[in-house]
N, C-alpha and C positions, 0 to 999 in steps of 0.2 A: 251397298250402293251401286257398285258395276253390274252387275248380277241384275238386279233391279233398272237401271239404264237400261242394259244391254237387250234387256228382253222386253219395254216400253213399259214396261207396268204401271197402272194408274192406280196409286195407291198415297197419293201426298208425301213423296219423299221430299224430303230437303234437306241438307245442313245448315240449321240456324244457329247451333252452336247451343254450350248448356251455360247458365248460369246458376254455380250453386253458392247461395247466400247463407254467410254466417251469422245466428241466430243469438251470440254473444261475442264482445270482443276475442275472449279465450280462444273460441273457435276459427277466429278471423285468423289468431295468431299462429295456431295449429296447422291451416289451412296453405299459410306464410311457409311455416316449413315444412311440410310434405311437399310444393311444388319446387322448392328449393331444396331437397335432395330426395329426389327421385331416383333409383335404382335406374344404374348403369344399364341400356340398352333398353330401357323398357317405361326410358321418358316419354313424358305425353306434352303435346305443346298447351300450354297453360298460362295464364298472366292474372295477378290481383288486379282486384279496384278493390282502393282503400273507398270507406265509408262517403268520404267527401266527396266523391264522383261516383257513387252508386245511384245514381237517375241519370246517370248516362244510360244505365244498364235495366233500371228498374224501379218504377214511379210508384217509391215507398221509401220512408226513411225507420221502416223498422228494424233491418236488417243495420250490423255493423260490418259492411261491407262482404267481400263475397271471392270468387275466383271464375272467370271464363275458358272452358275450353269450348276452343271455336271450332271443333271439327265434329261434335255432337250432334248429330241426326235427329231428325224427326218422320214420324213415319203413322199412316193411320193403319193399326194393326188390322182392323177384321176386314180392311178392304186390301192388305196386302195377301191374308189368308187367303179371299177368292180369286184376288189372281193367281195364287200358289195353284189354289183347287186346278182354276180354268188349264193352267199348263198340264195337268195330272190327266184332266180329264182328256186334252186333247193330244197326247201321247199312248190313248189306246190304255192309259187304266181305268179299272171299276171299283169304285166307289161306294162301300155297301155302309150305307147310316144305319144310325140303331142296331149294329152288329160287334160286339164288344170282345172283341181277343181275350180267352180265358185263359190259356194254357199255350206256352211258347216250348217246343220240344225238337231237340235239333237232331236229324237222322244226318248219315251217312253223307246224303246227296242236297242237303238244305233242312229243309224247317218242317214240321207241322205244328201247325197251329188249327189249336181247338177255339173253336166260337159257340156262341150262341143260336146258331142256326144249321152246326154241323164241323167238318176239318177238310183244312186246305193244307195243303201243299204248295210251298215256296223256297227258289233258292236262295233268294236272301230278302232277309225280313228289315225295317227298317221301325224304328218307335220313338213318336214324336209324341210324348203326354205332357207338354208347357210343363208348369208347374207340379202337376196334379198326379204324379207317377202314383201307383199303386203296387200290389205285392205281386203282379204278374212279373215285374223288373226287378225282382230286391235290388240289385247291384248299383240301377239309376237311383231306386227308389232313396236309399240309402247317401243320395250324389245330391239330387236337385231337393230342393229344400220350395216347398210351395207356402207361397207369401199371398195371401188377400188383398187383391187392388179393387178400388171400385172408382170408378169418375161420373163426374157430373158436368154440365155445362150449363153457362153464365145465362142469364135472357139475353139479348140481343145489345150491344153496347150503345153506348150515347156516340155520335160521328165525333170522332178526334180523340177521341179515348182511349182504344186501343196503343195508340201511339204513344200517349204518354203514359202509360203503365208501360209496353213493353215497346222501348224505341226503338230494340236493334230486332226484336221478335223473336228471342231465343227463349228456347225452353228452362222452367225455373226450378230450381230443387233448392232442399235447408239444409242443414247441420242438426237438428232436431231428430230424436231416436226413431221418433213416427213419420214414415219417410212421407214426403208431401211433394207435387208436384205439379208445377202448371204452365200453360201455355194459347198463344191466341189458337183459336180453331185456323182452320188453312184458307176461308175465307174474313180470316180477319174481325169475325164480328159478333166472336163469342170467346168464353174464357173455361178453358175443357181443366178441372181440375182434381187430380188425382190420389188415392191418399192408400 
């Protein structure tokens, strides 16, 4: 979030904070004590709504209440990537699309790296593959575990809607194995939902 301040980025950051709703009482109760012993040094600020004040938070009562943490971000990814890009670009790198690093080989003085259009040389390499590592990295490949997300977004909502499904406007997640996820769009007037 500084980082992203600091540098203007228009990307929809916010902290709206997350709300993750438990999907049976069990999990409500679970939920109760994981935020009530948290590992020393490495608590997170967090608070229940029991089920009877859950439309405070979220205009549904299928949920048996839930947990907030209010310091949860929101962020639209593929418009934060091109501001990522935009600062790459205008720091004097080049940017080669459709050119896929096959072979990462570390000499003496930095790297060579074999591509698909020939080898470069560089002193230090850096490898950002999200999800989707491949056997160029065993080491990551082995680390990041790539999970299939796809979203969708709502038609346009009826005026006042919004509001009363999501009154504070925090982002929503379950206790459900199939992780789900939703939130109002940054204008307010759609419902982007993720699974």
């Amino acid at each position: 979030g500084e980082f992203i301040r600091s540098e203007g980025m228009d990307c929809d950051f916010e902290v709206v904070g997350l709300f993750t709703a438990a999907h049976n009482k069990a999990q409500f109760e679970a939920m109760a004590r994981r935020i009530a012993n948290q590992p020393k040094g490495l608590e997170v600020e967090a608070h229940l709504v029991p089920r009877a004040e859950q439309r405070s938070e979220l205009g549904t009562d299928i949920y048996h209440g839930g947990v907030v943490y209010p310091h949860h971000p929101s962020v639209d990814p593929a418009r934060y990537h091109q501001e990522l890009l935009r600062r790459v670009l205008q720091a004097g790198c080049e940017v080669i699309a459709r050119c896929p690093v096959v072979k990462i080989e570390r000499e003496a003085d930095g790297f060579r790296l074999r591509t698909a259009r020939g080898e470069i040389r560089a002193r230090d390499v850096v490898v950002a593959t999200n999800g989707y590592t491949r056997t160029l990295t065993p080491w990551l490949q082995r680390r990041v575990i790539p999970i299939g997300s796809y979203m969708i977004a709502t038609e346009p909502l009826a005026p006042g809607l919004a509001d009363e499904l999501f009154p504070t406007g925090r982002t929503v997640t379950d206790t459900r194995k199939v992780v789900y996820y939703y939130r109002l769009s940054p204008d307010r007037r759609r419902v982007l939902f993720g699974g």
